[in-house]
RODO-2510 file (C-alpha; in nm, 4 decimals, decimal comma):
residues 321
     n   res          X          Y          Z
     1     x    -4,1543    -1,8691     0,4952
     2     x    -4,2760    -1,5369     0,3568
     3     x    -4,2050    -1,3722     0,6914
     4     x    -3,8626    -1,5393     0,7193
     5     x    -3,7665    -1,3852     0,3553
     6     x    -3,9558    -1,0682     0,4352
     7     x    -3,7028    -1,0385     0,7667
     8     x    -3,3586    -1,1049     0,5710
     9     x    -3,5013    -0,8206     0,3282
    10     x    -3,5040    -0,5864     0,5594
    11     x    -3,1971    -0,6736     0,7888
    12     x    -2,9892    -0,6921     0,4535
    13     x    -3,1183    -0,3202     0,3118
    14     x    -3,0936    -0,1899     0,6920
    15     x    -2,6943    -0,3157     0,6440
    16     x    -2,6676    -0,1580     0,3701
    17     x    -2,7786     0,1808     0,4635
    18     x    -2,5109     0,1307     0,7741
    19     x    -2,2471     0,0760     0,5412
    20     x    -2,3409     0,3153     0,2395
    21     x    -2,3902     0,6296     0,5179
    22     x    -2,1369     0,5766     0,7134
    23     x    -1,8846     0,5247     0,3751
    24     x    -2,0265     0,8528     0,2381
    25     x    -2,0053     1,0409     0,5843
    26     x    -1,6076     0,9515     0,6190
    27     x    -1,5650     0,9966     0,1890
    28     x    -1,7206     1,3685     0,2071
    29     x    -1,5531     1,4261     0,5832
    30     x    -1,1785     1,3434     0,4497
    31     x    -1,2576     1,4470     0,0781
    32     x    -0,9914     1,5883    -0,1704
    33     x    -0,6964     1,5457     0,0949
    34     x    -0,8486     1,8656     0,2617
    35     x    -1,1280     1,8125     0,5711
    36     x    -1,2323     2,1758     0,5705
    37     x    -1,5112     2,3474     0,8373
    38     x    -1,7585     2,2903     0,5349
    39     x    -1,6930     1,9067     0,4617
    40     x    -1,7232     1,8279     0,8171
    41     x    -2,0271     1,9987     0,8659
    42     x    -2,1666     1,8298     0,5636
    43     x    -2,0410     1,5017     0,6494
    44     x    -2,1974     1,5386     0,9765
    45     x    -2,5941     1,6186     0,7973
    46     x    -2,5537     1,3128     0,5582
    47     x    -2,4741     1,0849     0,8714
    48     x    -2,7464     1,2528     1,0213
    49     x    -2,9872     1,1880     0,7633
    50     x    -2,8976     0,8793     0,7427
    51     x    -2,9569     0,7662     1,0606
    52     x    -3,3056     0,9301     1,0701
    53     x    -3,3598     0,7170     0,7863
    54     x    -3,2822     0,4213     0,8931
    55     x    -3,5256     0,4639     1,1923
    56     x    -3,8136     0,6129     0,9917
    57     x    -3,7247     0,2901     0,7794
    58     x    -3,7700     0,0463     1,0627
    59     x    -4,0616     0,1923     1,2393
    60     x    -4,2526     0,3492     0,9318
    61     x    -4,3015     0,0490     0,6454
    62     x    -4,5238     0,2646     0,4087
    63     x    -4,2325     0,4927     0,3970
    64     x    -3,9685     0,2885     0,2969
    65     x    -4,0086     0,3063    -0,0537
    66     x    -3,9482     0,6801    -0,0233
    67     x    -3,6721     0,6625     0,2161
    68     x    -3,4572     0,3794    -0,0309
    69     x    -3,4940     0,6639    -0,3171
    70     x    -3,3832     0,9182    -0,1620
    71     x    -3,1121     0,7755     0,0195
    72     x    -2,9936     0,5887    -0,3176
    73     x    -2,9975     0,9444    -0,4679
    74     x    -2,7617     1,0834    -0,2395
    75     x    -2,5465     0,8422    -0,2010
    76     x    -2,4866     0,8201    -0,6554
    77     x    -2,4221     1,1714    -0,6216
    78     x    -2,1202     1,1200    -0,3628
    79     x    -1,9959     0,8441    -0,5145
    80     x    -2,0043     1,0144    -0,8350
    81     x    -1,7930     1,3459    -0,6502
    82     x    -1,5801     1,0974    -0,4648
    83     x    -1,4702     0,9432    -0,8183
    84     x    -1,3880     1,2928    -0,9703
    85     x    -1,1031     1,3690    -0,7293
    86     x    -0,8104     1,3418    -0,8795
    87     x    -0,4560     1,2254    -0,8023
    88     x    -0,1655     1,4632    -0,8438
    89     x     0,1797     1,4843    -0,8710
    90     x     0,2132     1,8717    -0,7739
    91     x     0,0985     1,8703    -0,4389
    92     x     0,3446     1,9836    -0,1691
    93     x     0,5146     1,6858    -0,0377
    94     x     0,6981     1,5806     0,2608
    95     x     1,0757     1,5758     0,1978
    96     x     1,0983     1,2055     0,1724
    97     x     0,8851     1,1459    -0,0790
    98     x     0,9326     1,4697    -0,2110
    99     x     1,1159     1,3091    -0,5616
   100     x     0,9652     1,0233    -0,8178
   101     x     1,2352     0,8144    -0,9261
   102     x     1,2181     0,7251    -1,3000
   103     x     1,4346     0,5274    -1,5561
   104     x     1,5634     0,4714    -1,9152
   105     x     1,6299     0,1460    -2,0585
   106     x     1,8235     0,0590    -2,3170
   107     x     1,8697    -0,3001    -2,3944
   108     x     2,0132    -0,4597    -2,0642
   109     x     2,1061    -0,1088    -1,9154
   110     x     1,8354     0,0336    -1,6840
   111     x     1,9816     0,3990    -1,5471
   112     x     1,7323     0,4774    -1,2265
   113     x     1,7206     0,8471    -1,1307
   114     x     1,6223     0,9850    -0,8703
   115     x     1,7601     0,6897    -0,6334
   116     x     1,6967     0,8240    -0,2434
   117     x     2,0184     0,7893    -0,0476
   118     x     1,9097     0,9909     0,2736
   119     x     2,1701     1,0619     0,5557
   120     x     1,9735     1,0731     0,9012
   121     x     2,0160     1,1780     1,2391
   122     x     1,6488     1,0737     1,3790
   123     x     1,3072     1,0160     1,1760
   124     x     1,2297     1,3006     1,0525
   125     x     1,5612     1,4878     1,1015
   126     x     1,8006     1,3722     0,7772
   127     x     1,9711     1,5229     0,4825
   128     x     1,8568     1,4690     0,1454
   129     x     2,0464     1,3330    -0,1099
   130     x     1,9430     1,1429    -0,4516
   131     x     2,1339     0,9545    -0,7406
   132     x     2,1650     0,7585    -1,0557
   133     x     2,2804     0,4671    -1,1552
   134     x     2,3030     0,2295    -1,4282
   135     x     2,2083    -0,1053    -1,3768
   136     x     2,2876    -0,4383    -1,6061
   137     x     2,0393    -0,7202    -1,6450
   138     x     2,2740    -0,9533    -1,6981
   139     x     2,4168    -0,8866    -1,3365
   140     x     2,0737    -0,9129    -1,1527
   141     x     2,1574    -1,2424    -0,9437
   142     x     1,8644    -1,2561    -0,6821
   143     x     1,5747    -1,0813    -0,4787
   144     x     1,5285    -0,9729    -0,1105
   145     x     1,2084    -0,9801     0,0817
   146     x     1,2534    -0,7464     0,3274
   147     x     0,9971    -0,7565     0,6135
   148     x     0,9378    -0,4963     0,8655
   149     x     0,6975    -0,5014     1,1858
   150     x     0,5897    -0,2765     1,4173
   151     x     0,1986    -0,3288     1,5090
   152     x     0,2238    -0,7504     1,5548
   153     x     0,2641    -1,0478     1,3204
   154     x    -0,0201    -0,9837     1,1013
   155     x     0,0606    -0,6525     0,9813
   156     x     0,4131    -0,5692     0,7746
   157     x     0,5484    -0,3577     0,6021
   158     x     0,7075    -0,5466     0,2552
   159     x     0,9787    -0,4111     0,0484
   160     x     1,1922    -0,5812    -0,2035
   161     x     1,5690    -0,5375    -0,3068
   162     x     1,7323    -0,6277    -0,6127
   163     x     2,0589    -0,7477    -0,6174
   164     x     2,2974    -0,6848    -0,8145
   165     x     2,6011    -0,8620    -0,7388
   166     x     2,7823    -0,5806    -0,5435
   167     x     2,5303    -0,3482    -0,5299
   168     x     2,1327    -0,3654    -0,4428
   169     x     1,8577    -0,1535    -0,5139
   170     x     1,5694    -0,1644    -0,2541
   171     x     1,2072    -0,0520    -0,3242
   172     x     0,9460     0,0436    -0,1383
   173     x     0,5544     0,0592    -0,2482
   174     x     0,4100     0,3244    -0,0322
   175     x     0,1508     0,6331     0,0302
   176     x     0,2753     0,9588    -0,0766
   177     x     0,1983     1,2070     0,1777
   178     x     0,2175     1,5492     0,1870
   179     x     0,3411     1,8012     0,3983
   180     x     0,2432     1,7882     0,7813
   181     x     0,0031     1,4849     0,6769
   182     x    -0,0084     1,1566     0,8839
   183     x    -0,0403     0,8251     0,8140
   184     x    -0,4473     0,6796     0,8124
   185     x    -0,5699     0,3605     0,7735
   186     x    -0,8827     0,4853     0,7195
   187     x    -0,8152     0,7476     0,5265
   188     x    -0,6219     0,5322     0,2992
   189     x    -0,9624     0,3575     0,1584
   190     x    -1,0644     0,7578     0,0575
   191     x    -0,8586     0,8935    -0,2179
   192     x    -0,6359     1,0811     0,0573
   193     x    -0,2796     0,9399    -0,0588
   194     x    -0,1085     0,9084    -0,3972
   195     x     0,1172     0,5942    -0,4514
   196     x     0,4624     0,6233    -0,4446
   197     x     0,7578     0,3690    -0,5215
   198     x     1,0579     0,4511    -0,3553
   199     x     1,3670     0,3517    -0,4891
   200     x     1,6650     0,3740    -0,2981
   201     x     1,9951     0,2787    -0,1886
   202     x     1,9322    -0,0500     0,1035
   203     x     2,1222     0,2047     0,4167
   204     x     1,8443     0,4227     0,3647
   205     x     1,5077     0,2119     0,3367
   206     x     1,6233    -0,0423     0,5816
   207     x     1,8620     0,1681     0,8024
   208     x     1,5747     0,4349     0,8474
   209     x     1,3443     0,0800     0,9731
   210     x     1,6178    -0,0492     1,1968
   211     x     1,7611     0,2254     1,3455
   212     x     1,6008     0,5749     1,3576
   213     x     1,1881     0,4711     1,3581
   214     x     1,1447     0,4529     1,7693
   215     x     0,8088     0,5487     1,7817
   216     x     0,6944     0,2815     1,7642
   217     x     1,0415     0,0579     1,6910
   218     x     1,0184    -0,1583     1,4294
   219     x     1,1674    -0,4591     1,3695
   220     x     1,3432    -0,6034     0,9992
   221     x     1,3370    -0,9472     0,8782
   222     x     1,5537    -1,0068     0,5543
   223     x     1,4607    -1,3217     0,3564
   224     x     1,6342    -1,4338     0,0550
   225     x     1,4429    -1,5710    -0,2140
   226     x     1,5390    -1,9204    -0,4013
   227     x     1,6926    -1,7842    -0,7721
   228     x     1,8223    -2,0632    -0,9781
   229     x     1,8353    -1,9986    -1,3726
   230     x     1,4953    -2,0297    -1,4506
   231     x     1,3894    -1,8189    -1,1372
   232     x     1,6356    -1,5560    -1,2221
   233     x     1,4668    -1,4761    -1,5330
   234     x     1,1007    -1,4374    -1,3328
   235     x     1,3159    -1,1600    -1,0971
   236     x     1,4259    -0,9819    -1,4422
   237     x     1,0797    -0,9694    -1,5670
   238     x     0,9766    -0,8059    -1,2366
   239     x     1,2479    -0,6022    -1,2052
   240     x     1,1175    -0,4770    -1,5058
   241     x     0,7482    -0,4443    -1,4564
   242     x     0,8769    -0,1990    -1,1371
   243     x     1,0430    -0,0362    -1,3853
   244     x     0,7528     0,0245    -1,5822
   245     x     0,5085     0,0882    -1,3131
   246     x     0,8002     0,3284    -1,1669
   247     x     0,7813     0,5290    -1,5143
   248     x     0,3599     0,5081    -1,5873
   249     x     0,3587     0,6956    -1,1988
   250     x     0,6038     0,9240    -1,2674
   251     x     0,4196     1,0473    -1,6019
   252     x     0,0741     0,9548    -1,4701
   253     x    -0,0279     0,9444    -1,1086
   254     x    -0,2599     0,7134    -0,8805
   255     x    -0,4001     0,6614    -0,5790
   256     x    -0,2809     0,4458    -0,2701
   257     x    -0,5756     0,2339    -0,1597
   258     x    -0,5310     0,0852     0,1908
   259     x    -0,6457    -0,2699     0,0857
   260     x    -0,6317    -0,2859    -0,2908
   261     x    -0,3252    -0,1053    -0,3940
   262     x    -0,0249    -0,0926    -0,0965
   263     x     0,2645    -0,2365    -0,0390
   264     x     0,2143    -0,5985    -0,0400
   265     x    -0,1503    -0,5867    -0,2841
   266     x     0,0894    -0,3653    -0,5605
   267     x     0,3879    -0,6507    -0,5378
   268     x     0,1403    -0,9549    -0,6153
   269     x    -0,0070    -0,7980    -0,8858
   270     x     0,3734    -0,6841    -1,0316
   271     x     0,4784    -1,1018    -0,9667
   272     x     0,1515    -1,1817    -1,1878
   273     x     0,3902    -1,0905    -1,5022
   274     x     0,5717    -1,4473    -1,4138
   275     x     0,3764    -1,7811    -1,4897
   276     x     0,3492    -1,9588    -1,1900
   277     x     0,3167    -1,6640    -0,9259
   278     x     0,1602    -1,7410    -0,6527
   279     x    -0,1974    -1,7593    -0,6252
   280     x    -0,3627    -1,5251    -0,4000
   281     x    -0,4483    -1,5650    -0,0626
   282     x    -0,5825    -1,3791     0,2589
   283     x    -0,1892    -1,4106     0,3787
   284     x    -0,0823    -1,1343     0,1024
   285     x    -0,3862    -0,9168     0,2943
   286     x    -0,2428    -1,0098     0,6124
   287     x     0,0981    -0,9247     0,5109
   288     x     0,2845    -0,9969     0,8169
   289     x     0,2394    -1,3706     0,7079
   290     x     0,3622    -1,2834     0,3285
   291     x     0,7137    -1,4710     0,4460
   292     x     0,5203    -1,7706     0,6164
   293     x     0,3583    -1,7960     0,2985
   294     x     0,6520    -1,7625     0,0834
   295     x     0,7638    -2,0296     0,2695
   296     x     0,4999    -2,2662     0,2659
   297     x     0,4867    -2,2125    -0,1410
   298     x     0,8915    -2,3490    -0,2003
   299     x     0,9966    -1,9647    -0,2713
   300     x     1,2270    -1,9930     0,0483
   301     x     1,5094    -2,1827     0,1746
   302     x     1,3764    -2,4812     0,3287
   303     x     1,6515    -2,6622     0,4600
   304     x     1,5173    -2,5354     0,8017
   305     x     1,2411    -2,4979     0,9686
   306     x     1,0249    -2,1293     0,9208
   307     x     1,1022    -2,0526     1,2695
   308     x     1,4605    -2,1243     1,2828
   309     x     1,4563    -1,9234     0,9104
   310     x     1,2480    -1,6622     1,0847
   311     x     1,5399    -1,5595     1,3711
   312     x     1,8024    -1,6057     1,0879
   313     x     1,5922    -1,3547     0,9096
   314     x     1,6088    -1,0558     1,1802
   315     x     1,8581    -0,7757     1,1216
   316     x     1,7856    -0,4844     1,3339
   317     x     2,1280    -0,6065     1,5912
   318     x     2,3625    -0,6859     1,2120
   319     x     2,2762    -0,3396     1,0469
   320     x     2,5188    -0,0549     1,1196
   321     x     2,4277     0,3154     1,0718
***
């Protein structure tokens, strides 16, 4: 028994010291959106010296003692640098993300500035253009789950559109980059991307997804969300907390976080201002199967079946340019 609890000791501290180099070998590598000569060379000696310990540790038990110290010692004082980076707002950004919308409420009248209204010719080839507008509570009718794939059905893309009666406004939770920076995974878990909510006029966000993104092509799914009286006044009361998240960024900034705060995580925690939101689950991780899950919880139309709603849903062939 003592051997048993002596083994799952070691083959838990061994995991750790896996996970805790190889976290602060990518942390120091990408650091503060800059992965200079010097980080990489650094980042390349702590995985180094972390892999020498974790032999020494397996092979050399009197040492081990030691080897946990120092390790632990190192890896407080990256975590501790890792934690002082700092988001910004004044980096230089790419042109479509270049502007933070922001808004003034007074009573039921919620002017948005800064509203993205893009005219493109490909991707990454468009003319800027922004607005305001002035929006009325009392008009907001309903809310559009907008879902957009291009890697599979577990991974999408969420954005949601508030509608207005004749007019919507779309929003989209996303990673600010700056200029000549690409899109990580990975270097979304490291303090690499601010978060940015992008408000904008529907023929941009959604024309941009069905039209001009080939590489790869992505494909749009447009669900409309049940919105009966008492539902109506949830959508007001997140309408609103975007509003307010909207203003905190543009005054304070924050980071994107691949798993804990992007484009589906941000919108569950915004729908916990309702009571009755839904609960959690690994489908809002997985958020390809957000709709599905919608679905399964009442929040859509279910007069047919998910897959019939599903190919109702797609818009790439009904959107014009």
């Amino acid at each position: 028994m003592k051997k048993i609890r002596w083994f799952v000791t070691v083959f838990f501290i061994f995991m750790w010291l896996i996970g805790s180099t190889a976290w602060a070998t990518l942390a120091i590598y990408y650091g503060d959106s800059n992965s200079s000569t010097v980080q990489l060379i650094v980042a390349g000696l702590v995985a180094f010296i972390g892999v020498v310990t974790m032999i020494i540790f397996l092979f050399v038990a009197s040492w081990r003692k030691y080897l946990l110290s120092f390790h632990s010692f190192i890896f407080l004082v990256i975590l501790l640098w890792w934690f002082n980076i700092q988001p910004s707002n004044t980096r230089e950004w790419q042109g479509d993300v270049n502007k933070l919308a922001y808004a003034e409420v007074n009573g039921d009248l919620v002017t948005v500035h800064n509203i993205r209204n893009f005219s493109y010719q490909s991707e990454f080839d468009y003319t800027p253009a922004y607005y305001k507008k002035t929006y009325d509570l009392k008009n907001l009718e309903g809310l559009d789950l907008f879902a957009v794939y291009w890697m599979g059905p577990a991974i999408a893309h969420i954005i949601m559109s508030f509608d207005f009666g004749d007019q919507h406004l779309a929003i989209s939770i996303e990673a600010r980059k700056e200029k000549g920076e690409g899109f990580s995974t990975i270097k979304g878990f490291f303090r690499q991307y601010e978060l940015i909510y992008i408000v904008a006029d529907e023929r941009d966000l959604i024309g941009l997804r069905t039209h001009y993104r080939n590489n790869p092509p992505e494909q749009v799914y447009r669900y409309r969300l049940k919105a009966n009286n008492v539902k109506k006044q949830g959508i007001k009361r997140l309408f609103m907390e975007y509003i307010n998240n909207i203003n905190a960024l543009h005054k304070t900034p924050t980071f994107y976080n691949t798993l804990l705060t992007n484009c589906t995580s941000v919108i569950w925690l915004n729908s916990r201002v309702n009571p009755g939101h839904l609960p959690f689950s690994w489908k809002i991780l997985m958020s390809g199967y957000v709709p599905e899950y919608l679905y399964e919880s009442g929040r859509l139309d279910q007069a047919l079946s998910f897959s019939e709603l599903k190919d109702q849903a797609y818009i790439n062939p009904l959107v014009e340019k």
